[in-house]
NUROZA-285108 format. One record per atom (N, C-alpha, C): x, y, z. Coordinates in steps of 0.2 Angstrom, whole numbers, padded with zeros to 4 digits, always signed. Each point is the difference from the previous one (the first is absolute). Layout:
XYZ...
//
This chain:
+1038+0178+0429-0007+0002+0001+0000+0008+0002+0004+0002+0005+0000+0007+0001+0004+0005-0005+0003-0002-0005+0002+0004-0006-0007+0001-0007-0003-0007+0003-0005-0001-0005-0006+0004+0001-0002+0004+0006-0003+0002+0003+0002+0009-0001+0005+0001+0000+0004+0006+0000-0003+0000-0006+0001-0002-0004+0001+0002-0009-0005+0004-0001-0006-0001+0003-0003+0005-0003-0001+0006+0004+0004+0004+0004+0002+0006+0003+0004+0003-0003+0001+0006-0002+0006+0004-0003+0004+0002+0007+0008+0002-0003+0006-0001+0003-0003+0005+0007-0003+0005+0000-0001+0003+0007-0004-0004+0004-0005-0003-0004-0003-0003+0006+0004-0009+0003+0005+0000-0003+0003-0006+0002+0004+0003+0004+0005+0007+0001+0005+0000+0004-0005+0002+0005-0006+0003+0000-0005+0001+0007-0002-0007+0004+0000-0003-0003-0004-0008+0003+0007-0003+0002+0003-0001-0006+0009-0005+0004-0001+0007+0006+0000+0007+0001+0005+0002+0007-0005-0003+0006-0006+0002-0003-0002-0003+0008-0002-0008+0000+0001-0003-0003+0000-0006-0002+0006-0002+0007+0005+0000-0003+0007-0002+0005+0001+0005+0008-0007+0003+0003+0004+0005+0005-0001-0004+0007-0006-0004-0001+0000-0007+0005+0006-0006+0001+0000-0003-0005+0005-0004-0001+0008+0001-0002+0001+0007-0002+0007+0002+0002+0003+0000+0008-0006+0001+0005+0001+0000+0007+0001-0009+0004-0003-0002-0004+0002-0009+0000+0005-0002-0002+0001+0001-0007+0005-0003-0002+0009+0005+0005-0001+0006+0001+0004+0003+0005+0005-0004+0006-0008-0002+0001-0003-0002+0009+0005-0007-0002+0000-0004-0005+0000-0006-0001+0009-0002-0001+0000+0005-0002+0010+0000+0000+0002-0001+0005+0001+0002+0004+0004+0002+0007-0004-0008+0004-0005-0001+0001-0003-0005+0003+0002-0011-0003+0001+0005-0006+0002-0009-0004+0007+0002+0003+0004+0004-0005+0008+0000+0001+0003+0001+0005+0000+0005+0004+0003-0002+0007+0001-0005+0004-0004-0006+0001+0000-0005+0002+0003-0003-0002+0000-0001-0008+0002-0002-0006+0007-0001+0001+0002+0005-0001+0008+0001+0000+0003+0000+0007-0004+0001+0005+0005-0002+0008-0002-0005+0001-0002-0006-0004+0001-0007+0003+0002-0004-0005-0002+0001-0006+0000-0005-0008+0007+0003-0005+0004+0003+0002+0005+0004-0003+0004+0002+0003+0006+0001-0004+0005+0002+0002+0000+0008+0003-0004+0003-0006-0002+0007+0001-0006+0003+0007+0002-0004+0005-0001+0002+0006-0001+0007+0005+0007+0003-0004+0002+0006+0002-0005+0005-0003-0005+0000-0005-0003+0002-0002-0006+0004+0002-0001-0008+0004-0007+0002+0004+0001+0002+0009+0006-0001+0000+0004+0003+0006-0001+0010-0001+0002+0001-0005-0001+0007-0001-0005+0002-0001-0003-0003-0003-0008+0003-0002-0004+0000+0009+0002-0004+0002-0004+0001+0008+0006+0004+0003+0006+0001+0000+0002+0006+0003-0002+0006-0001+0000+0003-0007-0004+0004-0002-0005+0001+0003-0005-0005+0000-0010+0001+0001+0004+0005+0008+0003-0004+0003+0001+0000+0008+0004+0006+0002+0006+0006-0004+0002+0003+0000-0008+0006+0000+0000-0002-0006-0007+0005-0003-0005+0002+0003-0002-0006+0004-0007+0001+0003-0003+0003+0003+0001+0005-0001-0003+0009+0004-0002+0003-0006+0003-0001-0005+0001+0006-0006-0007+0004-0002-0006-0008-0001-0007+0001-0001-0002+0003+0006+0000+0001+0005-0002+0004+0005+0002+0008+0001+0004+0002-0003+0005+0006-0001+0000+0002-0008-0007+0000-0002+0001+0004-0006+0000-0005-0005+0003-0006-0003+0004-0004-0004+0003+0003-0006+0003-0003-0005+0001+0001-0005-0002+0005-0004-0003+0002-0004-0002+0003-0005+0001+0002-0006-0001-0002-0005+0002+0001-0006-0005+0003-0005+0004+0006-0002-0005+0006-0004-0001-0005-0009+0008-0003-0002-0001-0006-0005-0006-0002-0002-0001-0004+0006-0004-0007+0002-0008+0004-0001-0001+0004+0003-0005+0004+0000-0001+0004-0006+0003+0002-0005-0001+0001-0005-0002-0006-0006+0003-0005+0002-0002-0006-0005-0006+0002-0004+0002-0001-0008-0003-0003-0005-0007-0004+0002+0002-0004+0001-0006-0004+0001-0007+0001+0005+0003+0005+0005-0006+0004+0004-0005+0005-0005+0003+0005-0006-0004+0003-0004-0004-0007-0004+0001-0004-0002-0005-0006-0003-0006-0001+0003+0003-0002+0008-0004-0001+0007-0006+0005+0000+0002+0006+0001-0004+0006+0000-0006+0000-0004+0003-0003-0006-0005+0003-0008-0004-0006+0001+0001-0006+0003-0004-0005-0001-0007+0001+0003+0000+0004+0007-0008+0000+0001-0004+0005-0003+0005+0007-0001+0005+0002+0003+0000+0004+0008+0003+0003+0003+0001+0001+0007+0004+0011-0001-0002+0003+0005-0002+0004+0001+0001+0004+0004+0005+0005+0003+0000+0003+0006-0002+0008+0001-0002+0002+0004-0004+0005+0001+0000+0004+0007+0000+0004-0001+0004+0006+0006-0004+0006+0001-0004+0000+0006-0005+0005+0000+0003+0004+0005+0006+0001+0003+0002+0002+0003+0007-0001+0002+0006+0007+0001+0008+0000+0000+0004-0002+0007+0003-0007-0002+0002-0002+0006+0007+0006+0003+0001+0002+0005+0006+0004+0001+0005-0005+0001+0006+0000+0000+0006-0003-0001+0003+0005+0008-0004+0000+0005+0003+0002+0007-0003-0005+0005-0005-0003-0004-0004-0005+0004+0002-0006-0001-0003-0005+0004+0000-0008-0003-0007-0002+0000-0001-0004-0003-0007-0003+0001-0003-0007+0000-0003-0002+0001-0005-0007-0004-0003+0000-0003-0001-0002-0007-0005-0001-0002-0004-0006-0001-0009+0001+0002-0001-0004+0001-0003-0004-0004+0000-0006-0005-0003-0001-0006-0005-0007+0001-0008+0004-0003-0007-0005-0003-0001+0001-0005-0002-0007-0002-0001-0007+0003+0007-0005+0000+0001-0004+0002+0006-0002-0002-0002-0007-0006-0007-0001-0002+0001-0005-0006+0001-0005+0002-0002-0006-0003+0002-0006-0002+0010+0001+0000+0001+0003-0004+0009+0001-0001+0000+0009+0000+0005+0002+0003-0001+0007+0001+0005+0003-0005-0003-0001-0006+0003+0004-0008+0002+0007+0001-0007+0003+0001+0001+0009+0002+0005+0002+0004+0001-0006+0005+0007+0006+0005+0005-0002-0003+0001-0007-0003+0007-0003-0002+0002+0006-0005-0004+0001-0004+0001+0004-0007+0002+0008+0002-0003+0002+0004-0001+0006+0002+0007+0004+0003+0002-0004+0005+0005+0000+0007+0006-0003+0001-0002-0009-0005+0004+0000-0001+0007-0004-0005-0004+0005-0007+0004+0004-0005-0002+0007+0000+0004+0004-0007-0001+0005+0000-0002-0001-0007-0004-0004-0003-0003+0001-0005-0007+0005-0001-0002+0001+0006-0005+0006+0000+0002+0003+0001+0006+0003+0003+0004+0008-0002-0001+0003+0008-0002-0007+0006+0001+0004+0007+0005+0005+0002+0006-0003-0004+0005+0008+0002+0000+0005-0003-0004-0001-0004-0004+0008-0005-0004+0004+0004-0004-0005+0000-0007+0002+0006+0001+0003+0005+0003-0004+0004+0004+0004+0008+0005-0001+0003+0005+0006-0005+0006+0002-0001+0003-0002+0007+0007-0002+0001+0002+0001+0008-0004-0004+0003-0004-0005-0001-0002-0004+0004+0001-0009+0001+0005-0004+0005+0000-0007-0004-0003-0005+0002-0004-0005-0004-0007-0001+0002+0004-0010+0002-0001-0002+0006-0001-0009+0003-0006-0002+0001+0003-0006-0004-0010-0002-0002+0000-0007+0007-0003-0002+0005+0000-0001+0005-0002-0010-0003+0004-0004+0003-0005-0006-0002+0003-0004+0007-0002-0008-0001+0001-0005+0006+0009-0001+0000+0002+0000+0005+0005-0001+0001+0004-0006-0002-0002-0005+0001+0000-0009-0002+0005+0001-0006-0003+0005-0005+0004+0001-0006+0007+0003+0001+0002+0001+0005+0010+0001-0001+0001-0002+0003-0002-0005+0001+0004-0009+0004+0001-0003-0005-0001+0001-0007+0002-0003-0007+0006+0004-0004+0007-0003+0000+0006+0001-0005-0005-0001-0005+0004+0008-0004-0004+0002-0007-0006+0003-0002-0005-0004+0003-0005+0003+0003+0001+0008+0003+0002+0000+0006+0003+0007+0004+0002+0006-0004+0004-0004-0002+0005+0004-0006-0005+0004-0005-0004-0005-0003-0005+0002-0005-0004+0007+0002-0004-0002+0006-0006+0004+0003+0005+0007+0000+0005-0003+0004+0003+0008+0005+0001+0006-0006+0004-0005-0006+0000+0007-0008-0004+0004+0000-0006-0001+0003-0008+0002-0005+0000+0005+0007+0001-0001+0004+0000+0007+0009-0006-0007+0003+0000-0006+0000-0004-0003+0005+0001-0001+0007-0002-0001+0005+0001+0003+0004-0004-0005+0005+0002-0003+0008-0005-0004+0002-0007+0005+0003-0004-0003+0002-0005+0005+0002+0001-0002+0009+0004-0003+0004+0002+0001+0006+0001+0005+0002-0001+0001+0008+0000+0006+0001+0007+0002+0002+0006-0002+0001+0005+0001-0002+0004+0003-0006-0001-0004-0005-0001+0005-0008-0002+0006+0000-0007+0003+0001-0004+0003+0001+0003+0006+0002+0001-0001+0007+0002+0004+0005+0007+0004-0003+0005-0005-0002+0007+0002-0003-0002+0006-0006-0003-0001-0005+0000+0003-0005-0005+0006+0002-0003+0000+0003-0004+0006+0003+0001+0005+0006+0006-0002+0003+0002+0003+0005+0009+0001-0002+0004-0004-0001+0007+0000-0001+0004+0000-0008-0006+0001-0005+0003+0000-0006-0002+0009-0005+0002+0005+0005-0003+0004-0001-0005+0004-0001-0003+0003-0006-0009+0001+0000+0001+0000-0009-0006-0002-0003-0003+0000-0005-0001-0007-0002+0000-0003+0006-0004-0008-0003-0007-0001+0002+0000-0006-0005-0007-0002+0000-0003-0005-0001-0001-0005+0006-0002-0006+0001-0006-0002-0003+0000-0006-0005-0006+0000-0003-0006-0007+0003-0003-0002+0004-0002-0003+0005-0005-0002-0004-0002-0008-0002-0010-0002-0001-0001-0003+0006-0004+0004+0003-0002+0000+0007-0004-0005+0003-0005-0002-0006-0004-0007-0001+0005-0005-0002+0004-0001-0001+0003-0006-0002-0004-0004-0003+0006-0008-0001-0005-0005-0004-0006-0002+0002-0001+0002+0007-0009-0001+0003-0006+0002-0004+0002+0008-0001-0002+0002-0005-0003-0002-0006+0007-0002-0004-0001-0005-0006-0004-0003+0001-0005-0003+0005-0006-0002-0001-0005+0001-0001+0000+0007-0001-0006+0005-0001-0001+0003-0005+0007-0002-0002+0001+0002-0009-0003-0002-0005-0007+0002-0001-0004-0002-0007-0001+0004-0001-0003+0000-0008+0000+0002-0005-0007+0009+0000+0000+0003+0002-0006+0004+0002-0001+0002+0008+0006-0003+0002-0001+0004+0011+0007+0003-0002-0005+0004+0003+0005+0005+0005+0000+0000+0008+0005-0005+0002+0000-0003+0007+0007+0003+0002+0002+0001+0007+0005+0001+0001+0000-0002+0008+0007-0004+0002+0000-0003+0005+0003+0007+0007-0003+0001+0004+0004+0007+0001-0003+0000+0007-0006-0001+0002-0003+0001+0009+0003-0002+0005+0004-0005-0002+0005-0001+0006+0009-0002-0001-0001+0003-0005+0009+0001-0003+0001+0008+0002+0005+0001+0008+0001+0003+0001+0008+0004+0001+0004-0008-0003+0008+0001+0002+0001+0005-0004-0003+0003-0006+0004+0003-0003+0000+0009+0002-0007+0002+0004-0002+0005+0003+0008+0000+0007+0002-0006+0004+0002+0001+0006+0009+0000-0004-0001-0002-0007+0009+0001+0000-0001+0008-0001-0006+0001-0004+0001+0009-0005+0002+0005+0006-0003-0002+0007+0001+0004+0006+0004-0002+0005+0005-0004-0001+0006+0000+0002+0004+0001-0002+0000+0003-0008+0005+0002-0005-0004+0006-0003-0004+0002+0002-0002+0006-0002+0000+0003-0008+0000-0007-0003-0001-0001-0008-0008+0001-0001+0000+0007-0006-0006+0001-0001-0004-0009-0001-0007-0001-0002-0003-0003-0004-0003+0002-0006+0000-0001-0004-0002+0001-0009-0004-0009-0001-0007+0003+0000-0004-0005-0003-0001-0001-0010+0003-0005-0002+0000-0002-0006-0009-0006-0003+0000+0001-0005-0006-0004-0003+0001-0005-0007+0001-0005+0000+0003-0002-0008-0007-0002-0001-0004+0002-0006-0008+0001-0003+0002-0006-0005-0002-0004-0001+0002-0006-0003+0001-0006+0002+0003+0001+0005+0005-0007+0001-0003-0006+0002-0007+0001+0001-0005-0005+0002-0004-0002-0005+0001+0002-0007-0001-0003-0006+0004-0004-0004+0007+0000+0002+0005-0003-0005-0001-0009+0003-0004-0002+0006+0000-0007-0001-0007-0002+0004-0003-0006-0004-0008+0000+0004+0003-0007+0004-0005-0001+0006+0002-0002+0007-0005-0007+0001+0000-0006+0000-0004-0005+0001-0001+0000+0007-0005-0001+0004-0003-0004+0005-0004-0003-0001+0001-0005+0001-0006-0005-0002-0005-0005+0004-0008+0001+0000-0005+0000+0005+0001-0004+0008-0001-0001+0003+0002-0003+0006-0003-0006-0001+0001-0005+0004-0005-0005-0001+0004-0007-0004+0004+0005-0006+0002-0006-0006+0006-0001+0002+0004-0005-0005+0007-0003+0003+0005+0005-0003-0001+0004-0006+0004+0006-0002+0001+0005+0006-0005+0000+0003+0002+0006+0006+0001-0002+0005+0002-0006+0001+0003-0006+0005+0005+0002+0000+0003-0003-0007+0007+0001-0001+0004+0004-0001-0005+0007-0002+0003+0009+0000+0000-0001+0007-0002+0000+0002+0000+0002+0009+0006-0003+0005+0001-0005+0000+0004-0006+0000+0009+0002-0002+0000+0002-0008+0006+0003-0004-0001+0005+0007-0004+0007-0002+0002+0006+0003+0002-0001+0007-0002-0002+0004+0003-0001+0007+0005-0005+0000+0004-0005-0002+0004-0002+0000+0007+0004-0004-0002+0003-0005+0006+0007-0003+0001+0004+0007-0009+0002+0003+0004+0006+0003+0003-0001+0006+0000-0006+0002+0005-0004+0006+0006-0001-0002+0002-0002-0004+0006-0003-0003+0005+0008-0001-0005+0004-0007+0006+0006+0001-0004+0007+0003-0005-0001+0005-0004+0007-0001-0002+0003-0003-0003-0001-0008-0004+0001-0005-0005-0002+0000-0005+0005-0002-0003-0003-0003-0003-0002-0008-0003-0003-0002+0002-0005-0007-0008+0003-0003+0002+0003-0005-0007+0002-0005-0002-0003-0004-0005-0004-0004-0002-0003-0003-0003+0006-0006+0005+0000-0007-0002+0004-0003+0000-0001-0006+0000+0002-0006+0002+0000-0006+0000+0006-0005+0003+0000-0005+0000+0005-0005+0000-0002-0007+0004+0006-0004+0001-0004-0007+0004-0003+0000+0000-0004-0007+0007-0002+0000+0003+0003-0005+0006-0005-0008+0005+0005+0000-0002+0005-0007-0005-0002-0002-0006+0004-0005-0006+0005+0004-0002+0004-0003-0007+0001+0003-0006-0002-0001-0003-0002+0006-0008-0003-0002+0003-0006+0002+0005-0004+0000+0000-0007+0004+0002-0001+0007+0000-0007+0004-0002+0001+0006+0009-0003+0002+0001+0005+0005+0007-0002+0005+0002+0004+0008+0005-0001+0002+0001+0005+0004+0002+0007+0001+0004+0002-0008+0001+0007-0002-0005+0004+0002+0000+0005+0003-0004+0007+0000-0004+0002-0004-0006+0002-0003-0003+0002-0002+0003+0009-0002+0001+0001-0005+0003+0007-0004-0005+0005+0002-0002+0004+0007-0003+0005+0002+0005+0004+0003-0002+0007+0000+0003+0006+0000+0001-0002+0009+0007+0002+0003+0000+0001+0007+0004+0010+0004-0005+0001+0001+0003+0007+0001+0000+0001+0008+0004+0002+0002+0003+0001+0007-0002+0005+0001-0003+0005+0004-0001+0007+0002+0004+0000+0007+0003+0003-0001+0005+0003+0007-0004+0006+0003-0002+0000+0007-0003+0005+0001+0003+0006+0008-0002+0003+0002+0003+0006+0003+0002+0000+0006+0005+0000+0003+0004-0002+0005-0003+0000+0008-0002-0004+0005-0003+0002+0006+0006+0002+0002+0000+0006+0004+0005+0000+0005-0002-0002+0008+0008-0004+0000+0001-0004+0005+0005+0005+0008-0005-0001+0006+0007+0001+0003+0003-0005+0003+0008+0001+0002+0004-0004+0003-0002-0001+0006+0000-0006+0003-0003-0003+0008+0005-0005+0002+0003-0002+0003+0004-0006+0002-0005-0007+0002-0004+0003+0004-0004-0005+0005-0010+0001-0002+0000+0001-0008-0008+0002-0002-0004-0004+0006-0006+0004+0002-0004-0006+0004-0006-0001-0004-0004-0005+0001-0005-0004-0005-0003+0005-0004-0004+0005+0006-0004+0006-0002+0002+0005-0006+0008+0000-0001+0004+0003-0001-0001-0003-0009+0003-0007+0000-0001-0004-0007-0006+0002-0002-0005-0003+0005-0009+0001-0004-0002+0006-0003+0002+0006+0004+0001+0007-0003+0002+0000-0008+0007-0001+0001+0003+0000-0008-0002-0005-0005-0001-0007+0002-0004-0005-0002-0006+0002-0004-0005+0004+0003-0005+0003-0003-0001+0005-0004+0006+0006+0001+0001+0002-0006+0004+0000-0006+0003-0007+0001+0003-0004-0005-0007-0001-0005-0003-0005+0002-0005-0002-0004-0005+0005-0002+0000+0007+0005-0006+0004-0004+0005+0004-0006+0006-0001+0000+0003+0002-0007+0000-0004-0005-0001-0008+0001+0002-0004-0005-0008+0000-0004-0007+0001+0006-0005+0000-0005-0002+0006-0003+0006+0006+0001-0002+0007-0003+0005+0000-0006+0004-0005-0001+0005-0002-0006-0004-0003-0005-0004-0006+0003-0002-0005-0003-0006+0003-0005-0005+0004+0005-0006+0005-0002+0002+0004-0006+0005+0004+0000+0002+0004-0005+0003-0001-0007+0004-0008+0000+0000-0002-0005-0002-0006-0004-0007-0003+0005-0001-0005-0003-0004+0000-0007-0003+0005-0002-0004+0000-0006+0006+0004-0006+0003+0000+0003+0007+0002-0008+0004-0006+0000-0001-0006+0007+0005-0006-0003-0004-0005-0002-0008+0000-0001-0005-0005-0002-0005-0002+0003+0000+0002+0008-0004-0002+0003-0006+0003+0000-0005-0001+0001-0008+0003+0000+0001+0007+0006-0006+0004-0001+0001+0006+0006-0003-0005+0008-0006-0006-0003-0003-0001+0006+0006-0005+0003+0007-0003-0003+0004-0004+0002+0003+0002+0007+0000-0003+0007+0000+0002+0006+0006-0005+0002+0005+0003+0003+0007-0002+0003-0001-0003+0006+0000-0009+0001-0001-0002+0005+0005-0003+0004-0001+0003+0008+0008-0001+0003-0004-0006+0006+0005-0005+0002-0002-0005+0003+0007-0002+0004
//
């Protein structure tokens, strides 16, 4: 069925679709090894010893993801991320030179249904980030959960992922030199809620932890924009009243109990264009990188102190958003709403 559907795509649009086709479900089926096998083998097998090592290992290792992890320039160069790229395609932009004396965070909206812009962006080097900003090595921040999974761990850590804890944080921006650059979605999956098709929403009025690490670590802040990413997938709610939004409602708070997610009810295309699935929608997603706040070092910020910098965070993000929303599609009357 899905080759019969392919057949009418020529070969670039088949390697664009299979890449992002498999970048969900390669993380499952990862997730999936270690979880069947291990168990598998230390009680049903002779091969015991196998799974003995592999939790030696996890258990030896266990710091690694908090200290930088892995990284792999290989991994990051992958074939399959230039396909990635060309599918929407995706876009990176630089309106200003990051110095390789600093560290920074960078702070990146919307985060999307799926957040395609940073993954592409930050991290692979199929936009040419080490072109961009020479000297500078860029951790793309996510939930931690995920390097509690053999294989899994391993996967993320090639690519510079990194937990978004404050621990992690802390290390790389204060102990691993200077010219790093933490890539933080500030809104998180919350967000993702906000993500339809035509808003410009950003979750950010009381998301303050990343203001009070920037001035403990005296890491500038760089406000980023991905202009698109709120088009690659349209988002259901459905009216109140009915058994549909019973049961959306229902699903979503018991996901976000279970693993502290929240759960989007969305859709897109499927493995052709014009038909209906949950693939992405092929719109341009372009990341604007914008100009460094400068941070000072505090050990003990006080409230007044965050709110300060807090406020001139945001008066930067809507002085980024303002200057380039009518070159990434949006209307001139389109207005950046922070919530």
């Amino acid at each position: 069925m899905a080759m019969a559907f392919l057949s009418g795509l020529n070969l670039q649009e088949i390697l664009q679709t299979l890449s992002v086709l498999q970048w969900v479900p390669v993380y499952v089926f990862l997730g999936a090894i270690p979880i069947i096998l291990i168990p598998y083998f230390l009680v049903f097998t002779k091969f015991w010893m196998v799974s003995v090592l592999a939790l030696a290992w996890l258990a030896y290792d266990w710091n690694t993801h908090n200290q930088g992890g892995r990284r792999s320039a290989w991994v990051r160069n992958w074939t399959i991320w230039k396909y990635f790229r060309n599918y929407f395609p995706v876009k990176l932009v630089k309106t200003h030179d990051l110095s390789p004396r600093r560290n920074y965070i960078i702070v990146n909206h919307p985060h999307g249904v799926l957040p395609y812009g940073v993954f592409i962006n930050f991290a692979t080097e199929t936009t040419g980030f080490a072109r961009i900003f020479p000297a500078i090595t860029p951790y793309v921040a996510t939930l931690e959960g995920i390097f509690w999974i053999p294989l899994v761990r391993e996967y993320v850590m090639s690519m510079g992922v990194c937990p978004v804890s404050e621990l992690a944080l802390k290390y790389l921006l204060t102990q691993k030199g200077s010219g790093n650059a933490v890539v933080i979605s500030v809104g998180g999956a919350t967000e993702a809620l906000l993500c339809h098709p035509g808003a410009s929403t950003v979750l950010l009025k009381q998301r303050k932890g990343f203001v009070k690490v920037a001035l403990k670590t005296g890491a500038y802040l760089v406000p980023s924009y991905s202009f698109g990413q709120n088009e690659v997938h349209n988002q259901e709610t459905f009216p109140e009243g009915t058994w549909k939004r019973f049961f959306q409602k229902t699903f979503q708070n018991t996901f976000k109990k279970i693993l502290g997610l929240n759960f989007c009810t969305f859709h897109g295309r499927g493995l052709t264009r014009g038909s209906w699935g949950f693939l992405p929608f092929n719109h341009p997603i372009t990341t604007v990188v914008g100009e460094p706040l400068p941070i000072p070092r505090i050990k003990k910020p006080d409230k007044e102190t965050v709110d300060k910098y807090h406020a001139l965070y945001i008066n930067a993000l809507q002085k980024l958003f303002d200057e380039h929303k009518v070159q990434y599609g949006l209307s001139e009357t389109q207005e950046l709403t922070i919530v």
